[in-house]
Backbone bond lengths (Angstrom), bond angles and torsions (degrees), N, CA, C in turn:
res aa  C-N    CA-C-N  psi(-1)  N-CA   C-N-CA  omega(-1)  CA-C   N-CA-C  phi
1 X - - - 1.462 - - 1.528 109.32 -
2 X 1.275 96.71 131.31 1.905 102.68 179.45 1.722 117.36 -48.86
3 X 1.135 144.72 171.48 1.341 131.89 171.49 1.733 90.66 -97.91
4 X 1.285 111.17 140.99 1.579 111.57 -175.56 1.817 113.84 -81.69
5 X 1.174 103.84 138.44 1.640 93.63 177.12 1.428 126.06 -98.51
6 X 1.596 108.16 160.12 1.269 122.50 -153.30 2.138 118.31 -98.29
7 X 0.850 108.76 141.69 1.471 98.96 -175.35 1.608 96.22 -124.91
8 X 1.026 109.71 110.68 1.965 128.94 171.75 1.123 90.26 -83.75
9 X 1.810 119.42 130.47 1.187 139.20 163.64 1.399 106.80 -105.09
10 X 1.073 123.08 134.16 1.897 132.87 -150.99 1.781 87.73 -145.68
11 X 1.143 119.46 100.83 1.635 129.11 138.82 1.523 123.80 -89.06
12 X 1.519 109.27 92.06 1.481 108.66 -176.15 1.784 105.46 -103.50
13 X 1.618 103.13 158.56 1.716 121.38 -178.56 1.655 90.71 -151.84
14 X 1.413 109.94 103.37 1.399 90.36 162.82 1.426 126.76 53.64
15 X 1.695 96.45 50.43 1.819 103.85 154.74 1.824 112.89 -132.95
16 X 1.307 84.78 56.93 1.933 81.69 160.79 1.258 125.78 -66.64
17 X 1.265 105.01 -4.53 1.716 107.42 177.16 1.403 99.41 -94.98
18 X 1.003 137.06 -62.13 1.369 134.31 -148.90 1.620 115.10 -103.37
19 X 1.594 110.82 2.93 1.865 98.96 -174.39 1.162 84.59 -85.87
20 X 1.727 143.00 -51.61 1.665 104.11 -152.54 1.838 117.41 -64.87
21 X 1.091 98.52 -7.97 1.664 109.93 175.30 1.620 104.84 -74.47
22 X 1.432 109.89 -30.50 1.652 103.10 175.39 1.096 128.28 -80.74
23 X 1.600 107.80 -21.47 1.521 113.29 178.39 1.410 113.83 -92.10
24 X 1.863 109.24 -13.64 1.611 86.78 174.77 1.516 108.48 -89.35
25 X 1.402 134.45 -4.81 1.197 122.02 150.23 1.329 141.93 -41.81
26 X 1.550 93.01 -45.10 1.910 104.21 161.06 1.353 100.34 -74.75
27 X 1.188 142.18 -61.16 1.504 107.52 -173.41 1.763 131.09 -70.37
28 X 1.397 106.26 9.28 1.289 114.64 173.58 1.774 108.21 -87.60
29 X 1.409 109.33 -17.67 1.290 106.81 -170.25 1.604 114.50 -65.48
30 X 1.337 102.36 159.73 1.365 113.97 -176.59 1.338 135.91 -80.79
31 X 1.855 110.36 -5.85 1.254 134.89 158.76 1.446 113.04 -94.00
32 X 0.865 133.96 106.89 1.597 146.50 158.76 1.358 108.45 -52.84
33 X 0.910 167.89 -5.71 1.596 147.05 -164.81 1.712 78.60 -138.47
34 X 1.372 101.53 100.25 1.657 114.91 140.67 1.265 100.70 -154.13
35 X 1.145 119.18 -168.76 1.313 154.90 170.68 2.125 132.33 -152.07
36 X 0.965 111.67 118.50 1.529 133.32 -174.17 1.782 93.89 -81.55
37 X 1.845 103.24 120.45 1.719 91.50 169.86 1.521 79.28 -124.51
38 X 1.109 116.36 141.51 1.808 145.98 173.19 1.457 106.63 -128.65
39 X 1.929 78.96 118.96 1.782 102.68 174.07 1.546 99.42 -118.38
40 X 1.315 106.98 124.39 1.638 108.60 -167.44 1.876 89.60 -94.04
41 X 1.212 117.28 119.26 1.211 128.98 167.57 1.624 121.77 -70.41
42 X 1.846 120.75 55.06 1.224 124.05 -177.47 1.452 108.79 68.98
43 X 1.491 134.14 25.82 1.392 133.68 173.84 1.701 98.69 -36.90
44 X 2.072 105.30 148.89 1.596 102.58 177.86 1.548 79.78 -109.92
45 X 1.547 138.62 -6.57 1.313 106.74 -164.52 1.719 83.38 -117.59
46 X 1.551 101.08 -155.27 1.376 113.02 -151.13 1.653 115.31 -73.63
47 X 1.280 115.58 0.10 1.737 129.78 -164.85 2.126 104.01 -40.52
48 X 1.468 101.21 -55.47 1.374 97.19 172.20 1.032 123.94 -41.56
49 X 1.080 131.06 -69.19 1.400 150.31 -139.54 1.969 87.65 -75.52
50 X 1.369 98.78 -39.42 1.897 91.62 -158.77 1.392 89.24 -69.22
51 X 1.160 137.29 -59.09 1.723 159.73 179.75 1.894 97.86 -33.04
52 X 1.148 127.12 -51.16 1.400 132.13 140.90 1.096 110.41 -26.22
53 X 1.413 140.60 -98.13 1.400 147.82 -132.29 1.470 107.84 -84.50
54 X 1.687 96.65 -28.37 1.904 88.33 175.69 1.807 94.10 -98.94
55 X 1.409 155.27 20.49 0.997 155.12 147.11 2.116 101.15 -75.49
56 X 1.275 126.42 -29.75 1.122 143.97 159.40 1.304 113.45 -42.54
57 X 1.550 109.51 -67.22 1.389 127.33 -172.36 1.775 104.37 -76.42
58 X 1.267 137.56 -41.19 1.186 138.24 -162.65 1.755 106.69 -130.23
59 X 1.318 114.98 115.83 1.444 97.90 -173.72 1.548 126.12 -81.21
60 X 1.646 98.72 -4.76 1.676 117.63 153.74 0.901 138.01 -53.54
61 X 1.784 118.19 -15.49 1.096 117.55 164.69 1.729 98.74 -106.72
62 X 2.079 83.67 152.84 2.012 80.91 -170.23 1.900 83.24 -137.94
63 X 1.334 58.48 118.83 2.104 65.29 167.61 1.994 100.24 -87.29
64 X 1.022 100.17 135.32 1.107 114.82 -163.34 2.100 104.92 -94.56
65 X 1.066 93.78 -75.00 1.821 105.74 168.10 1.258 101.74 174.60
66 X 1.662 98.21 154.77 1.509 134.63 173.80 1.301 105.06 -84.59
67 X 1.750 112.13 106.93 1.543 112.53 -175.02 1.910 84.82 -101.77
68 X 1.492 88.89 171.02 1.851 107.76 159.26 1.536 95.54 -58.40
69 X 1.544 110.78 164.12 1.187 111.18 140.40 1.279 149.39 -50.26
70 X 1.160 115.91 69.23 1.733 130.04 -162.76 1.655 97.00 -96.03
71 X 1.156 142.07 -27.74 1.777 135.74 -173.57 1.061 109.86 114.69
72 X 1.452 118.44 130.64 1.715 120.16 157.39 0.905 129.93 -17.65
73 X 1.889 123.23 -40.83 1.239 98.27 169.19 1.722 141.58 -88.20
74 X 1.264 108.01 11.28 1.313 134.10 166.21 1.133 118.99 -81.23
75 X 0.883 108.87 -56.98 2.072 106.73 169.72 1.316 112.02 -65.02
76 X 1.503 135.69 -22.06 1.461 152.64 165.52 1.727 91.02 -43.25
77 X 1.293 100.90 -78.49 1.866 121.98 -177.88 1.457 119.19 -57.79
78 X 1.467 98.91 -14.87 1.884 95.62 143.30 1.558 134.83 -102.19
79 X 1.296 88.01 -9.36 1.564 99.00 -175.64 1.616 96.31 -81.35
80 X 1.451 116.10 -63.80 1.786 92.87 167.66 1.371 132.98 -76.27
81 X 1.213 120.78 -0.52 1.164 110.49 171.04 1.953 103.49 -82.25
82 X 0.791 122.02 7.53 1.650 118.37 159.64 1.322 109.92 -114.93
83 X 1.302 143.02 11.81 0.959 143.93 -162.15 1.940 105.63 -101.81
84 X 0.937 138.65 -161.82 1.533 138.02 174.69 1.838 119.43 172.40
85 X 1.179 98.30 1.64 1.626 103.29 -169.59 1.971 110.94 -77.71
86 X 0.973 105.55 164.32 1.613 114.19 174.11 1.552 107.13 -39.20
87 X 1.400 106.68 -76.53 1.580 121.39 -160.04 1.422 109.34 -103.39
88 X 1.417 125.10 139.76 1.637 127.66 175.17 1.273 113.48 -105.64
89 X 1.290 107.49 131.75 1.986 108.28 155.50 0.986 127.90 -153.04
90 X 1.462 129.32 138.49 1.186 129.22 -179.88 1.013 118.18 -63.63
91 X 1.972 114.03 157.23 1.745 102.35 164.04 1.574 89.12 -164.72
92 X 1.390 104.97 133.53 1.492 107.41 176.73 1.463 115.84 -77.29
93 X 1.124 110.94 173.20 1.840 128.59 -171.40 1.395 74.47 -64.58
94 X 1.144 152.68 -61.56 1.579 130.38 -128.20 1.205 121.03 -143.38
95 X 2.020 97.43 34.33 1.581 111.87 160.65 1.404 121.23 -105.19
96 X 0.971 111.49 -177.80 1.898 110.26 -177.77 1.569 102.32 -123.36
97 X 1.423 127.07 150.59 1.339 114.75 150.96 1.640 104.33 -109.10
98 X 1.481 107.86 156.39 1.412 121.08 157.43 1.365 106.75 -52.05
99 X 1.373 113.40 155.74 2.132 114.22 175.99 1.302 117.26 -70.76
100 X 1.533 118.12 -22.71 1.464 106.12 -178.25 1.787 86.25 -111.44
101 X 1.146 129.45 62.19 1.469 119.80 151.74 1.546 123.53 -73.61
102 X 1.715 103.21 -63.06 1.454 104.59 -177.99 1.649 118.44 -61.08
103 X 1.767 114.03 -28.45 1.272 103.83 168.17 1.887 118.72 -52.80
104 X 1.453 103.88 -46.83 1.496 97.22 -171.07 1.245 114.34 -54.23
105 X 1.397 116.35 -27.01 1.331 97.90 -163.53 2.177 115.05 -101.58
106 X 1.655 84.10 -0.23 1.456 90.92 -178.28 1.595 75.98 -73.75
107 X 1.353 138.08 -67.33 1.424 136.17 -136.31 1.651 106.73 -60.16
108 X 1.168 104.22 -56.60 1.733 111.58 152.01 1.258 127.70 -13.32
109 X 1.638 106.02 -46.33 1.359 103.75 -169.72 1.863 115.63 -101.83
110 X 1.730 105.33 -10.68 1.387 130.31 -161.01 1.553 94.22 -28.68
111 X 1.466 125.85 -46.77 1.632 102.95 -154.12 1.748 90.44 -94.15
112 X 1.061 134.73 30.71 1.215 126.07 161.77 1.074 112.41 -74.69
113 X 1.667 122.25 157.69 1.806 132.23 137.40 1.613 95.82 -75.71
114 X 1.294 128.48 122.09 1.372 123.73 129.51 1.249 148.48 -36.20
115 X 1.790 102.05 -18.48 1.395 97.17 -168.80 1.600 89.35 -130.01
116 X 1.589 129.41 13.34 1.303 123.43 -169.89 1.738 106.01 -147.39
117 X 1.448 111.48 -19.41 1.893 110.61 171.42 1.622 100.55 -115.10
118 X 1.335 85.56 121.66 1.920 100.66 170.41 1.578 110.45 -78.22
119 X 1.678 101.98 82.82 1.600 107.85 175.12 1.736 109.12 -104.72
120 X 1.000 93.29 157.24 1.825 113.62 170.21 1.601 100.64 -123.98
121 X 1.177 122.55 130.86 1.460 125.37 115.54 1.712 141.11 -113.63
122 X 1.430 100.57 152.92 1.232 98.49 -153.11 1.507 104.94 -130.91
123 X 1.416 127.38 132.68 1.984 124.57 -174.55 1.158 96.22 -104.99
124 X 1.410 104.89 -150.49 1.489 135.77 161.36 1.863 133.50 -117.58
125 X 0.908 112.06 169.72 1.697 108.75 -147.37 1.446 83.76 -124.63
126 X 1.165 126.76 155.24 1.632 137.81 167.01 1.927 95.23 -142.15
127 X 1.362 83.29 135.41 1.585 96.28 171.34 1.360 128.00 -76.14
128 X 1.222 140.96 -178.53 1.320 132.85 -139.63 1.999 92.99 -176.58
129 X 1.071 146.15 122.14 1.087 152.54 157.66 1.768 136.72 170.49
130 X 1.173 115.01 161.81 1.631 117.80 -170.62 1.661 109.04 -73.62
131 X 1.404 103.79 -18.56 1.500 99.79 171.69 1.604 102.95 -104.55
132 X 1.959 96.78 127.92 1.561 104.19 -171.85 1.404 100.20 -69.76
133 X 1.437 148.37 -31.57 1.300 132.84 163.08 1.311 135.56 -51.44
134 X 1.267 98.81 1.98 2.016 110.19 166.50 1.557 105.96 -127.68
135 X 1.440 114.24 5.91 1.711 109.31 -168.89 1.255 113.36 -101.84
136 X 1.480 118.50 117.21 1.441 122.56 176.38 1.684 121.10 75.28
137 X 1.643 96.81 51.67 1.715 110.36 173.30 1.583 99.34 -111.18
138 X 1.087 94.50 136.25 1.857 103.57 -179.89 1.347 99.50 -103.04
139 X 0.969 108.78 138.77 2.054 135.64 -166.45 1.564 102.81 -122.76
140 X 1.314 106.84 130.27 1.466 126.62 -19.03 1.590 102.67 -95.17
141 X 1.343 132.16 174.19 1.092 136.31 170.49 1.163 137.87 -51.50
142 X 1.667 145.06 145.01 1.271 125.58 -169.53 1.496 101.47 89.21
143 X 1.758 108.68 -154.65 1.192 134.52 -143.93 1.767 107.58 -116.86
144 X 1.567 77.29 -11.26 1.682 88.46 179.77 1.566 149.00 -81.63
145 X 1.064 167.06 -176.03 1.904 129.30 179.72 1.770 76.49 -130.63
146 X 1.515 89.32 176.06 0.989 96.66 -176.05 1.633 110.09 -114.82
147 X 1.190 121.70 161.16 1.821 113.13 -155.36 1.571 74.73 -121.29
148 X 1.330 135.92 72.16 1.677 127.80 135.16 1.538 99.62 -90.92
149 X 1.300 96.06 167.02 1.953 106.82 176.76 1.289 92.17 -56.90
150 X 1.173 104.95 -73.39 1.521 94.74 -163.45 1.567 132.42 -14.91
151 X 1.701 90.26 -46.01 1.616 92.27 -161.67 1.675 120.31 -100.64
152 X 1.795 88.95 23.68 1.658 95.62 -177.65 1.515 126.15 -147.59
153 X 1.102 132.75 -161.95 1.597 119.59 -177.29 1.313 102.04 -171.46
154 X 1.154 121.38 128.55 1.422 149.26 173.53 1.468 123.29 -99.04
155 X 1.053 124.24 146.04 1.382 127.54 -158.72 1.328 110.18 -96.83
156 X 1.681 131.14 141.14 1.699 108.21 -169.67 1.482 144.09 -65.96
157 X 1.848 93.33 -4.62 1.283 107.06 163.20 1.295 110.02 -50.79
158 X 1.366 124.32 -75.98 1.476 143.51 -119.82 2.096 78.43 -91.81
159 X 1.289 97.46 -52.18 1.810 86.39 -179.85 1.437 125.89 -38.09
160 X 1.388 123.79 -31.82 1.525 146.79 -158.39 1.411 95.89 -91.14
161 X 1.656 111.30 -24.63 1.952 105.33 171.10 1.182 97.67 -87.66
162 X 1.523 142.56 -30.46 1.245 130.54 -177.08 1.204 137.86 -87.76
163 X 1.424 107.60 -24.83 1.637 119.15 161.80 1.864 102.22 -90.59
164 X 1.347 91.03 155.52 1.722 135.49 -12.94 1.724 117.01 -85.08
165 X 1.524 106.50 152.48 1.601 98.66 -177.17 1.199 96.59 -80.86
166 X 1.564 92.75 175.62 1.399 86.86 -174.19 2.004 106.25 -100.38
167 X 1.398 111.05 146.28 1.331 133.53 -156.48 1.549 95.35 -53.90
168 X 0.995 129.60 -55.39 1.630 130.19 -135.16 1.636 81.53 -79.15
169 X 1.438 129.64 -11.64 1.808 112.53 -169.54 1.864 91.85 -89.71
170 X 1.314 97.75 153.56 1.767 104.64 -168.78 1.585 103.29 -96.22
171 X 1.226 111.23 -4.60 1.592 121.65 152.65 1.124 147.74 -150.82
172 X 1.052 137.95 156.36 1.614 137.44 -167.31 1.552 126.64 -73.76
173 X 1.565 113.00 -34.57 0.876 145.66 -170.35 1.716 131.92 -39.59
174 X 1.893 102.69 -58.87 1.378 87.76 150.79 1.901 131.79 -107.53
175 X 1.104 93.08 12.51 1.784 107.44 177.97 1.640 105.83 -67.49
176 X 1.685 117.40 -31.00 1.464 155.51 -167.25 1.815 88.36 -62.43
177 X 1.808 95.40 -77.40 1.553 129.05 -142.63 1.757 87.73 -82.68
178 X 1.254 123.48 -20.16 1.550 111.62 167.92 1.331 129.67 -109.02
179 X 1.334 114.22 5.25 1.307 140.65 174.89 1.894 100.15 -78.08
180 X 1.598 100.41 -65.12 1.336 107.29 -176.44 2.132 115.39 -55.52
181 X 1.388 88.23 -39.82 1.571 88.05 -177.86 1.359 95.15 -92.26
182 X 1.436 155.94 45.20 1.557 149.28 126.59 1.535 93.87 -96.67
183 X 1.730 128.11 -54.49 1.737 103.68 -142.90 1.966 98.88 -115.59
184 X 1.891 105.89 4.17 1.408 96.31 -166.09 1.831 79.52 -89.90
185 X 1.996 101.07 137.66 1.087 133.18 156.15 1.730 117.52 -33.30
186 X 1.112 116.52 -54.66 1.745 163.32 173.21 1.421 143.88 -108.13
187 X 1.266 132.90 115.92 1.253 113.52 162.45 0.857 123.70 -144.99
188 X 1.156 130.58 115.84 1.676 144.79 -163.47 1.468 117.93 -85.83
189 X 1.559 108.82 106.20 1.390 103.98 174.84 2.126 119.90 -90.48
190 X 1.525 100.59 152.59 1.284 103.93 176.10 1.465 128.25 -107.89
191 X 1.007 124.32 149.25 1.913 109.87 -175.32 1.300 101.53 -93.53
192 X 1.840 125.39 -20.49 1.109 127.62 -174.59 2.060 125.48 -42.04
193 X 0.944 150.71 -157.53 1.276 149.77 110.38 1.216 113.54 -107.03
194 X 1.534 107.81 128.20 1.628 144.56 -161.59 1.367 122.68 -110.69
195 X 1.603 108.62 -8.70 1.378 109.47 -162.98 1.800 98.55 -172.58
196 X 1.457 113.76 153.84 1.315 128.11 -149.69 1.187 100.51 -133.22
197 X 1.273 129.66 69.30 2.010 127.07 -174.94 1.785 94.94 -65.82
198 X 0.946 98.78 134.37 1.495 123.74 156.31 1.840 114.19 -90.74
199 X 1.377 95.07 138.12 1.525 96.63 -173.77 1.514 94.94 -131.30
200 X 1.277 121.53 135.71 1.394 119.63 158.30 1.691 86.47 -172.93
201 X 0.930 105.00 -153.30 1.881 128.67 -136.82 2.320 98.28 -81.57
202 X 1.340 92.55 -25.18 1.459 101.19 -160.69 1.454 94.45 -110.18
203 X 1.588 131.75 29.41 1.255 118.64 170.44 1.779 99.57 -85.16
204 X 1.300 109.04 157.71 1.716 108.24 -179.96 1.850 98.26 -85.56
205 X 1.278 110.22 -2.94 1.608 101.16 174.41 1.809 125.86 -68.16
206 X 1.567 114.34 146.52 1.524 91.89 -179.05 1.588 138.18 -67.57
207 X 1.068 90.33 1.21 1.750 90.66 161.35 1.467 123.93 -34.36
208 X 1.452 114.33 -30.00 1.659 92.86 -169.67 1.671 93.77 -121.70
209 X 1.399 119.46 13.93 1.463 120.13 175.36 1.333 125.53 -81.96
210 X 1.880 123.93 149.17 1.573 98.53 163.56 1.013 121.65 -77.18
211 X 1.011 169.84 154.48 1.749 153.83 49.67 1.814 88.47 122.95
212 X 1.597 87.50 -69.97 1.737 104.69 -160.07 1.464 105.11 -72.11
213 X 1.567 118.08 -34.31 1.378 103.19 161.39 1.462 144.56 -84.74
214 X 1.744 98.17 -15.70 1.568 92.49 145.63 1.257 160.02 -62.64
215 X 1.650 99.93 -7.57 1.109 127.23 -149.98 2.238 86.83 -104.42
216 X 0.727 111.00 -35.99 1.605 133.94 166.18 1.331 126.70 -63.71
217 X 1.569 127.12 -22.98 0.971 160.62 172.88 1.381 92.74 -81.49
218 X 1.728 114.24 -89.86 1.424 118.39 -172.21 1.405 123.53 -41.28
219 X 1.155 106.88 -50.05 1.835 104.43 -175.83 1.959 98.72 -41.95
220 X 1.353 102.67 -52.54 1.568 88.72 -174.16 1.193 106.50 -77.28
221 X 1.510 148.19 -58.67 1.345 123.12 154.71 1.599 134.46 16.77
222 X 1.325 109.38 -79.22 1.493 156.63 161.67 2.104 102.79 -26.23
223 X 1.608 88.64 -66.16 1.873 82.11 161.75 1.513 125.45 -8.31
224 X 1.625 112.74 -76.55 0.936 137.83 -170.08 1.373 113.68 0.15
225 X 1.594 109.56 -68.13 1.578 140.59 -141.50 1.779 81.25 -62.38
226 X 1.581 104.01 -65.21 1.177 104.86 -163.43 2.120 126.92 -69.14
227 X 1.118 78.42 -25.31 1.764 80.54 162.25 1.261 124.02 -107.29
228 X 1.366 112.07 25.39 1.539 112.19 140.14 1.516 97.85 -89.22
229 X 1.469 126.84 -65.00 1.196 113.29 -175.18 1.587 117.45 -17.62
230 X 1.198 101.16 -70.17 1.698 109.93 -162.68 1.800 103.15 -78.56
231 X 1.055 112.91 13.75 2.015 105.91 174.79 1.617 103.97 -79.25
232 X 0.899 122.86 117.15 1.650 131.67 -173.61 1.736 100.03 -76.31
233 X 1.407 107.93 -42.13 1.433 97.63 -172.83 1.851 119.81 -74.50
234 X 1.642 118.59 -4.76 1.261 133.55 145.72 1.183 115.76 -64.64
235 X 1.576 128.76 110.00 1.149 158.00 145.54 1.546 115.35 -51.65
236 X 1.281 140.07 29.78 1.352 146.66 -173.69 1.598 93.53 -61.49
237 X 1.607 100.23 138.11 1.374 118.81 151.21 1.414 131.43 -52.48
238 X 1.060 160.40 142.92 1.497 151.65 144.38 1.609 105.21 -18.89
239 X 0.910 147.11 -73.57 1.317 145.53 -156.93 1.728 91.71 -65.36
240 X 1.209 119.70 -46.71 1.638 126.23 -168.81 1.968 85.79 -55.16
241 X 0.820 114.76 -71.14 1.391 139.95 -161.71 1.893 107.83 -34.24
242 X 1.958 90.68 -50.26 1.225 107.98 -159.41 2.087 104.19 -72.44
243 X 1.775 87.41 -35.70 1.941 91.57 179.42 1.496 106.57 -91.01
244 X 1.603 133.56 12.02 1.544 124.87 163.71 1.698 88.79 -77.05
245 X 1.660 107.26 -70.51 1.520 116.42 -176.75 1.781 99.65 -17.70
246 X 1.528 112.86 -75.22 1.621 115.79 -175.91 1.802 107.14 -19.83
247 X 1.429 84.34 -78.82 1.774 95.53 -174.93 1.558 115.20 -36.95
248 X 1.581 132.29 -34.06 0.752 152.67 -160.14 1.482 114.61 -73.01
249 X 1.487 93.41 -54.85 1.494 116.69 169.87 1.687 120.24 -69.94
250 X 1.480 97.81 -24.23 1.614 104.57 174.96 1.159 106.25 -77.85
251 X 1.528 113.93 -41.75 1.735 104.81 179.66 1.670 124.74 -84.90
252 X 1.132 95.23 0.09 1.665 102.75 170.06 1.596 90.38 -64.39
253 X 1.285 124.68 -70.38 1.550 137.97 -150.78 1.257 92.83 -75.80
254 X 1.294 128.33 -28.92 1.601 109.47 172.27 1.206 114.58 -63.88
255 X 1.447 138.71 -61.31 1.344 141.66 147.78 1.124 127.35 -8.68
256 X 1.649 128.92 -26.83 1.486 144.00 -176.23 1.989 94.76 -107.34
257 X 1.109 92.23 -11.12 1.618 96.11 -172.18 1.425 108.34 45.34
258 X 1.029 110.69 63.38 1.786 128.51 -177.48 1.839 99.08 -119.95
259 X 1.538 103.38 78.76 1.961 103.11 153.13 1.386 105.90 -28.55
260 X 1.110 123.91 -57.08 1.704 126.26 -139.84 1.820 85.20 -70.41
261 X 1.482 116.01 -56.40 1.258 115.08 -170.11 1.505 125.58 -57.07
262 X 1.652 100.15 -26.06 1.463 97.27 166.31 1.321 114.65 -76.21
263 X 1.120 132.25 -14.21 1.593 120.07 -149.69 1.428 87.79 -111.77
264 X 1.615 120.39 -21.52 1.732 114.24 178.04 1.587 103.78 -81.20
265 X 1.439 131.97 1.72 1.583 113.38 168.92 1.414 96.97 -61.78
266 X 1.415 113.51 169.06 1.293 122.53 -163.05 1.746 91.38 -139.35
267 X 1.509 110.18 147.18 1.240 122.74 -160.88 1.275 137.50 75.47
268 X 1.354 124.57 6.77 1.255 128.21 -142.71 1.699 96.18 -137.54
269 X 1.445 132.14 128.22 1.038 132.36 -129.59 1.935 76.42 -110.53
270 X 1.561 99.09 162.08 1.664 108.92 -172.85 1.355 105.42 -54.70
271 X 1.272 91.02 -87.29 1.571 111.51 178.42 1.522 95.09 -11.05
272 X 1.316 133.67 -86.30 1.480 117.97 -171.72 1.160 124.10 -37.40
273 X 1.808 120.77 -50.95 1.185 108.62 -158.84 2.027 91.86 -71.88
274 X 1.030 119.32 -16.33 1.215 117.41 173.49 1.317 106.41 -35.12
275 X 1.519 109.30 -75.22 1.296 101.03 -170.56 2.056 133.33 -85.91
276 X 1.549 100.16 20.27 1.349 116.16 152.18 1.577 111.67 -84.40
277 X 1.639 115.30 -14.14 1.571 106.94 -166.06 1.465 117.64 -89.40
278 X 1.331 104.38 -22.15 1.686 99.80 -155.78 2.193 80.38 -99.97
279 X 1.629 122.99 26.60 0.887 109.99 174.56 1.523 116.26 -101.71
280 X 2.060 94.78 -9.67 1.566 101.93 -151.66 2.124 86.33 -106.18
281 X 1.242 121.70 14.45 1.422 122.42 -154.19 1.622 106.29 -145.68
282 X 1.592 122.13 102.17 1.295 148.26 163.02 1.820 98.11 -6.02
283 X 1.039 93.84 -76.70 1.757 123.47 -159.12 1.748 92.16 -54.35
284 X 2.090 101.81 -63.65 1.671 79.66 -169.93 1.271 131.03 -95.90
285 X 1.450 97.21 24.54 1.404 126.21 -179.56 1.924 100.21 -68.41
286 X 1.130 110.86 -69.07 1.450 148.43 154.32 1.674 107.53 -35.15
287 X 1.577 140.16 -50.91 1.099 138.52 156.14 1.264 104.41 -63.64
288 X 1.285 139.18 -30.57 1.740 126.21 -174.86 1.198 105.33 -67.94
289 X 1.427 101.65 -48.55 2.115 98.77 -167.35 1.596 102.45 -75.61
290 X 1.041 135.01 -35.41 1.118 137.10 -122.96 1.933 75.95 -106.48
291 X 1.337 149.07 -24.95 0.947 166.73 102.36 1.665 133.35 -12.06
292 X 1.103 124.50 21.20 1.380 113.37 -135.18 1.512 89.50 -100.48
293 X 1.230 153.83 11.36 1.667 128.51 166.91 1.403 94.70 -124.45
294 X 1.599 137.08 1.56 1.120 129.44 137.75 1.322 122.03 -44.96
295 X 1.426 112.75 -82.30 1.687 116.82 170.49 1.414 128.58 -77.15
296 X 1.187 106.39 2.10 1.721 97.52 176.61 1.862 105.13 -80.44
297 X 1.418 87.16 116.47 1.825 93.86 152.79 1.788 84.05 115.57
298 X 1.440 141.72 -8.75 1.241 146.39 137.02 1.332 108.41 -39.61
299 X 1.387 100.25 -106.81 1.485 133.46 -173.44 1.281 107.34 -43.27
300 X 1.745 127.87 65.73 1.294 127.00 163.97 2.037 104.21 -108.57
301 X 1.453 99.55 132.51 1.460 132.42 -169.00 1.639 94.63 -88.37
């Protein structure tokens, strides 16, 4: 059996520093048959142009096009919609993978059809940065992987139910991670680390936000719940249906910044609403960041 190939989805804004470091990770990897598609999201500094010259040098990398600033998740929905390979995964301008990443997760997937079983697999992420209080935390804690793009791969069936997201959400991330747990058949978790987050000043995460602009962020975030609900071409189960609704209801009350309202959804295990709570609250908004290799890799929503 052939080894199946891989399609890296790359949404870049302004990483001239850090893509040629991303692409020699993919070419360090230990699976040969992928391909990198890069949609530069209106970059003002030099990111195109480099994404060019090493698409020059390697015909694996495919610069895809220079949109306006329209959002990650739009250039996402061009990056696979030119894409065609077996298996999908994300990877930002300014992450790294380990060399045997794409193998693990092709091997993971070996008894799949690509184009006929809706599988996910999913690892773990270790951080990467100049400040030792964000350097070298493995995500998430325990036994569990963590479901960012980065740290997983989906089969091209199951991708073709999930694209395209829809544009107006400012990320991909959990529309991705609840898509796969309503319509993937399977999902195979790894203990390995698969993926290399970079942390510094220009991640879109709230780490470096105030209060008031996270809170601005989330409301659109927050969307999500409800336009999965209403996507007709999602086939969700009743039970799928019944824990989007949950989330839904948690982020209504997060928005009202009402504790009481998160903690009165019903069905919904602590630990989660945990980490819907300290989103809807000044103080533990402020204890989360201010905390961050304590609770990072807990507090997943």
């Amino acid at each position: 059996m052939s080894l199946p190939s891989i399609a890296v989805l790359s949404a870049v804004w302004n990483e001239a520093e850090h893509i040629e470091e991303m692409v020699a990770s993919l070419q360090a990897q230990t699976h040969p048959d992928w391909s990198v598609y890069f949609v530069d999201d209106g970059s003002t500094d030099d990111t195109a142009q480099i994404i060019q010259r090493l698409a020059a040098e390697d015909n694996r990398v495919k610069f895809v096009a220079k949109h306006e600033h329209r959002g990650k998740v739009a250039a996402f929905n061009a990056a696979f919609a030119a894409s065609s390979e077996d298996l999908i995964c994300l990877l930002a301008g300014d992450d790294k993978l380990p060399a045997n990443s794409l193998e693990l997760r092709c091997q993971a997937l070996s008894d799949a059809d690509p184009h006929a079983d809706m599988v996910a697999v999913w690892g773990k992420l270790k951080t990467f940065s100049d400040n030792p209080k964000e350097d070298g935390i493995i995500m998430p804690r325990g036994e569990a992987p963590s479901r960012s793009g980065a740290a997983g791969a989906i089969t091209r069936v199951l991708a073709e139910k999930i694209f395209p997201i829809p544009e107006q959400l400012p990320n991909e991330d959990a529309w991705i991670q609840a898509c796969c747990k309503g319509l993937a058949t399977k999902e195979k978790a790894l203990t390995d680390i698969i993926a290399n987050y970079r942390i510094h000043s220009g991640n879109t995460s709230p780490r470096h936000l105030t209060y008031e602009e996270f809170l601005k962020k989330q409301a659109l975030r927050g969307k999500v719940w409800q336009l999965l609900l209403e996507e007709p071409r999602l086939e969700f189960d009743e039970e799928t249906r019944l824990n989007l609704e949950r989330s839904r209801q948690m982020e209504e009350a997060r928005a009202r910044q009402s504790l009481l309202g998160i903690l009165k959804v019903p069905g919904v295990p602590l630990l989660r609403k945990a980490a819907v709570a300290w989103k809807g609250n000044k103080i533990l908004y402020r204890i989360r960041w201010s905390n961050y290799r304590l609770f990072n890799g807990w507090l997943k929503a």
